[in-house]
N, C-alpha and C positions, 0 to 999 in steps of 0.2 A: 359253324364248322367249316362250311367251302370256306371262308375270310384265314381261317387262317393256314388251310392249304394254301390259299392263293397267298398269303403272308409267308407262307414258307419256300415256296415255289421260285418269289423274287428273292430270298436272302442265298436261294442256290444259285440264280439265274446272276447276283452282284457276287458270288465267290467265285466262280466260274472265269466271273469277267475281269476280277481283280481290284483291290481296293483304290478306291476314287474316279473309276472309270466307269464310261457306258458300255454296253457290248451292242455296237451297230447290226442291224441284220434284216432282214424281210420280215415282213410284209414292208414294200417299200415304199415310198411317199405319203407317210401318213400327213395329214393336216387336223388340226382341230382349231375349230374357231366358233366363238370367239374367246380366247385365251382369257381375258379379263371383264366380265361382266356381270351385274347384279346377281347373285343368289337366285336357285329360282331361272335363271332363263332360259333357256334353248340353246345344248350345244350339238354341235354336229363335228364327229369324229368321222373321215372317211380315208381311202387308201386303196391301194392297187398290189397285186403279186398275190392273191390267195386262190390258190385253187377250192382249200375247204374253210367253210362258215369261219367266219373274225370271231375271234374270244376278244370281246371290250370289258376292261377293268376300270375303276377311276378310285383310288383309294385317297383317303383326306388325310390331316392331321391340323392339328389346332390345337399346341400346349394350355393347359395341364392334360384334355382329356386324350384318349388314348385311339392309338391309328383307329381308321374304321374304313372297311370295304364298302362304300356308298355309290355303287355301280357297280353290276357283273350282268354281261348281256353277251349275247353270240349272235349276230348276224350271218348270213348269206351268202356268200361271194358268186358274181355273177358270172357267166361265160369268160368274160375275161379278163376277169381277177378282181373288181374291183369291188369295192362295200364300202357300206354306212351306215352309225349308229348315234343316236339321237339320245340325250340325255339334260338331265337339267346340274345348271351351275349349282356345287355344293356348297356347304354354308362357311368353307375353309379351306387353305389351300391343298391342291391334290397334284396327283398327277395319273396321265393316263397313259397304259399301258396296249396294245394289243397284239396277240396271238393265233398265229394262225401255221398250218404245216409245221410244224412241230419248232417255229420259230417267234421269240418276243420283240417287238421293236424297241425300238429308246421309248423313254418315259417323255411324255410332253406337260409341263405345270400347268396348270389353269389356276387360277385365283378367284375370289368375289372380288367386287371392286368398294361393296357395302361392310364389308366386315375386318374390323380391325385386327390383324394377326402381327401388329408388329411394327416397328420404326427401324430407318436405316438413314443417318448422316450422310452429307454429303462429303468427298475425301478429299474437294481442293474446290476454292470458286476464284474465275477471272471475272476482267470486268466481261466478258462474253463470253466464257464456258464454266459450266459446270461439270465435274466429274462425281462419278458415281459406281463406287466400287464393294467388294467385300465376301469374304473368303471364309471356313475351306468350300468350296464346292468342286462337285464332282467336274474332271478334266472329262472334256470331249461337249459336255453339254452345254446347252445355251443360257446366258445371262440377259434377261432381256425388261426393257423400262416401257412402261404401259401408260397413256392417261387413265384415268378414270371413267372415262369415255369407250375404254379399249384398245385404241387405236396406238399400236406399235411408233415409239419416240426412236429406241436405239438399240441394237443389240451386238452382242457376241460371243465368241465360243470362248469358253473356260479354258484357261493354262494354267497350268505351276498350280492349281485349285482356286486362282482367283479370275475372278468376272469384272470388267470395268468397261464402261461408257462412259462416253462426252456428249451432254446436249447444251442447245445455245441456253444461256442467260437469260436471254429475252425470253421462253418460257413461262419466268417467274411472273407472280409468288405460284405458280399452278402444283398442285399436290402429284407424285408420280406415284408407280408403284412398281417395285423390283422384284421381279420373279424370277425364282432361282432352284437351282437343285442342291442341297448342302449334302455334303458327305455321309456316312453314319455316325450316329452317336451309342454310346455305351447308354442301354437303358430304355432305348426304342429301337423296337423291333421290325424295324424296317430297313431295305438297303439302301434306300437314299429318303432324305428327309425336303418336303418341298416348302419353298418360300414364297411370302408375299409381304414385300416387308414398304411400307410408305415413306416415300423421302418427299421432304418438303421444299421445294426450289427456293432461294433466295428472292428477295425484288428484283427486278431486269437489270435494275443499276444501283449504285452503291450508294450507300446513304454517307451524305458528309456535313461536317460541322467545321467551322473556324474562324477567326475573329481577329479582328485588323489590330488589336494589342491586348498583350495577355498581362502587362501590369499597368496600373497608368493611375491616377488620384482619384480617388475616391469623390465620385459624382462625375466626371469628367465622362464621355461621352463612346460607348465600346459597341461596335457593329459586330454581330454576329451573322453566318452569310451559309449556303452550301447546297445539296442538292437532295430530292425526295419524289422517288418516284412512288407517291404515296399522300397520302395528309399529315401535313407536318403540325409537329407541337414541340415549341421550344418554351423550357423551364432555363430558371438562372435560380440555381440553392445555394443559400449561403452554408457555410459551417456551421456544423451543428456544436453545442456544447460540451455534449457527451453520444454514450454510444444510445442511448436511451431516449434521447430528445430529439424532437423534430427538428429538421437544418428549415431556417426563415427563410420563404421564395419570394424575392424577388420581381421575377419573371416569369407568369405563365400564359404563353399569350399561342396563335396558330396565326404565324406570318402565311401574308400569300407567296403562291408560286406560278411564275410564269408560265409559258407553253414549253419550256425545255425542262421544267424540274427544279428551277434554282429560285431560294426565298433569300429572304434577309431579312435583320428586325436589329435597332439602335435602343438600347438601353444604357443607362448611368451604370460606371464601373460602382459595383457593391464597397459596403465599408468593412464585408472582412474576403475574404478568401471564399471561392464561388466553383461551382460545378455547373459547366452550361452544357445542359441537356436536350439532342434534338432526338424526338420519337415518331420516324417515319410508319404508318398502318397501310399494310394493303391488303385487305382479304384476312385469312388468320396470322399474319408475317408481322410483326413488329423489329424494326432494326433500330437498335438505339445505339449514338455514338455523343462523347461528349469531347469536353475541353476542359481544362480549368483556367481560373484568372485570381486575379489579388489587387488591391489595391500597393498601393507603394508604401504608404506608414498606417499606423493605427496598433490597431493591438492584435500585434504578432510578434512573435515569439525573433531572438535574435542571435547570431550567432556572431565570435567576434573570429575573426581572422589572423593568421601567421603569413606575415609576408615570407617568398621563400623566393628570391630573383627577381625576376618578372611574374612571376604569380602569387597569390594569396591561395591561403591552404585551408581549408573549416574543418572539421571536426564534425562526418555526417552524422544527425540526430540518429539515436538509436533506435530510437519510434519512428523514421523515415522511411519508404519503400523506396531503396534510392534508384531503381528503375525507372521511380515515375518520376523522379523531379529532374525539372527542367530551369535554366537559370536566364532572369531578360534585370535588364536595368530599369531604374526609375523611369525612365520611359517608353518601354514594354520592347527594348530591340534585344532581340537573343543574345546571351552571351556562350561563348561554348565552356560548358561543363564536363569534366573529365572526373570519372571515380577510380577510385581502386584500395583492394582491401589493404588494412593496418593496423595491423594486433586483433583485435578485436569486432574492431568496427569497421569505418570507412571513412578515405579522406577525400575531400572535394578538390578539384582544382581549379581555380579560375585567374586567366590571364588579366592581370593589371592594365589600366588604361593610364594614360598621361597626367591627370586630375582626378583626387578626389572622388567618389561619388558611392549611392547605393546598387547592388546587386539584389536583386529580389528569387530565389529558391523557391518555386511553386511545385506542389506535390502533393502526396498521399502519405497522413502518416495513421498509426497500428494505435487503436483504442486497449488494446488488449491481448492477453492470449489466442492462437487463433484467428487471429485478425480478418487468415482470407477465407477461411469457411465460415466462420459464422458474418463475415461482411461489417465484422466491428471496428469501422475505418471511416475518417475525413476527411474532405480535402483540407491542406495547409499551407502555411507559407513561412517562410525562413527573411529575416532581413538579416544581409552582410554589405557592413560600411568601411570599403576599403582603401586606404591611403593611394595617392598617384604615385607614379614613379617620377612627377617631377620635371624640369625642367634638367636639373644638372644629373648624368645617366650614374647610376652608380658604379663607382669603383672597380675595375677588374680583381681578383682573387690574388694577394701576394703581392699589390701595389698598394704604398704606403699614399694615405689619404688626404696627412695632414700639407699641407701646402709648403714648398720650398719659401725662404728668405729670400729676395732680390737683392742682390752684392750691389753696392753704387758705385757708381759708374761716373767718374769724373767729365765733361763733355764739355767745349765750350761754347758760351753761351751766344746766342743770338739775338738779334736786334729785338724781335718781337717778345724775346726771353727775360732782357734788362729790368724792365718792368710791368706788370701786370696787376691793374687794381692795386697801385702802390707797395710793392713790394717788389725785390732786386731778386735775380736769376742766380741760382746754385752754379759756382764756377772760379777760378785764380781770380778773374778783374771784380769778381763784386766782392769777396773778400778782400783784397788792396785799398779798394774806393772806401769800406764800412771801418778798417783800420788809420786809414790817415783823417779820415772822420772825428773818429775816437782820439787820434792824437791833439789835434786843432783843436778841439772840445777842451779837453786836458789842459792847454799853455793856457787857452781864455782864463781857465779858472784859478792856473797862477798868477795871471798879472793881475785880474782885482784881486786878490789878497795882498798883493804888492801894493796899489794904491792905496787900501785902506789902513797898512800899516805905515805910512808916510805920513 
């Protein structure tokens, strides 16, 4: 019966003050500590400004069950104003109230640090901050990030209904816990609903993966390299068959790591299309980040190309996430890839080189319906053999291609011209010499006929 006077008392005392708000007032300087610790411990609420006995409240809540008054006590207040009241951490989060001259303070959260009420993401991470946000909660009151320990990380007061902190990185992986005041909710009958909700910090530093060439011949020799502020484990999976079948690994190996965090590990590029996985562990935190790679030929699937200028154009697979794919040559040097929609699908664009050669398309393509929720995806790889542009540049647009006649040119001839490798110079004096030639030839062969008819 008093629980839910006292339950009715505060939903006058949040109408009063207005929705999303505290109503600030005496008894003044309350403190209660320690705000985050074990179930079970010893807290001590104390404060100053009462002339008559402190009314101490601590009401809980912990979804599904339903609010509960798990402290009501009246202390003392001494000649000059001050009191204290002693109580044990509840098994959920609360919040504490006190009363005194006919005035209630702000609500102060306390949490367990033992009992799970809940998870809270983090809303951005740098390579050195972490932020830590999340809303409605009640304007005026305090957001504030706890170890496990107790011991106060970050805090601050509520605007616009939401709470947010910045702590370092380096932190990490350490578990926090956010403690909050949330707004009301239709359904609980209560004026403000308390939180304890656990974010789990990142590793200190970012886990990385990459590899000195991402196509290259099949056995040919591929360094995978990065950083793990953690115990590392690098896999190398090849493609798998179907959605159904295991992808054949490769590489399962735990490269070392220096005193700054950085491993490396040389394995043979695979004989089909590969997913190189590094699994950084620290504490309960796993960060996993990968790559993909491909050999340059074998059996993979191929796409042919439309020259269109200086670039070749493909025709992106329809089973392709063309987000992931990325384009390098037969020997693993990036080419730039450019997409964009047409009709249906998507066309790929890639800049022509001088000569010849392959283009290798590495990516992720879709086994199925669904592909990203149920995870029914491969890695793959595309081969495109695209013609050079050549030695001689092509043709501007509206200029005729085929080659002009050279009109001759009569010129006369020069000394070095008359003969070359036995043969006489284009020009008036070698036509004259090759005629009176022809004459002189001609009389010989009259006058022996003239002899032989004497």
């Amino acid at each position: 019966m008093g629980g839910r006077i006292l339950i009715a008392m505060t939903l006058a005392l949040a109408a009063l003050a207005g929705p999303g708000s505290v109503a600030l007032a005496a008894p003044a300087g309350v403190v209660v500590a320690p705000r985050v610790a074990a179930s079970g411990t010893s807290v001590v609420a104390s404060g100053s400004g009462c002339a008559a006995p402190a009314h101490v409240t601590v009401t809980g809540f912990l979804f599904p069950a339903p609010p509960a008054l798990v402290t009501d006590v009246t202390v003392p207040a001494a000649v000059d104003g001050t009191w204290q009241a002693t109580f044990p951490m509840p098994a959920m989060p609360a919040y504490v109230l006190v009363e005194c001259d006919g005035v209630t303070s702000a609500p102060v959260v306390i949490a367990p640090s033992d009992v799970d009420a809940g998870s809270l993401g983090t809303s951005s991470v740098t390579t050195t901050q972490v932020v830590i946000s999340t809303s409605p909660l009640v304007n005026g009151s305090t957001f504030a990030v706890f170890d496990l320990d107790g011991d106060e990380i970050a805090s601050s007061t509520v605007a616009g209904g939401v709470g947010s902190v910045t702590v370092p990185r380096s932190l990490g992986p350490a578990t926090l816990l956010a403690v909050a005041l949330r707004q009301p909710n239709l359904g609980i009958p209560l004026p403000w609903i308390p939180l304890a909700l656990r974010v789990q910090l990142p590793l200190p530093s970012a886990t990385t993966v990459e590899v000195d060439r991402h196509v290259a011949t099949a056995g040919e020799s591929v360094t995978a390299s990065g950083t793990c502020a953690g115990s590392p484990q690098l896999t190398v999976a090849g493609r798998p068959a179907g959605w159904y079948d295991a992808p054949p690994v490769y590489v399962n190996v735990v490269p070392p790591l220096d005193g700054a965090g950085h491993w490396s590990a040389t394995f043979p590029m695979p004989v089909l299309p590969s997913t190189v996985t590094l699994r950084c562990t620290s504490a309960s935190v796993i960060d996993v980040v990968a790559v993909r790679i491909s050999p340059s030929a074998g059996a993979l699937p191929s796409i042919v190309p439309t020259v269109a200028g200086s670039e070749a154009e493909v025709a992106v697979p329809n089973t392709a996430f063309q987000d992931t794919l990325l384009a390098y040559t037969a020997d693993g040097v990036p080419v730039p890839l450019s997409i964009s929609p047409a009709g249906l699908g998507f066309i790929g664009r890639l800049p022509l080189a001088p000569n010849p050669g392959r283009i290798v398309l590495v990516g992720v393509e879709s086994l199925g319906e669904n592909a990203i929720a149920l995870q029914n995806s491969r890695v793959q790889a595309w081969t495109v053999d695209v013609p050079g542009t050549g030695a001689t540049p092509s043709p501007a647009p509206g200029i005729e291609s085929t080659p002009s006649p050279v009109p001759d040119i009569d010129l006369p001839a020069t000394d070095a011209e008359v003969s070359r490798s036995g043969e006489f110079a284009a020009g008036p004096a070698g036509f004259v010499v090759i005629a009176a030639l022809g004459l002189l030839a001609a009389l010989l062969v009259i006058a022996s006929h003239a002899r032989r008819a004497r």
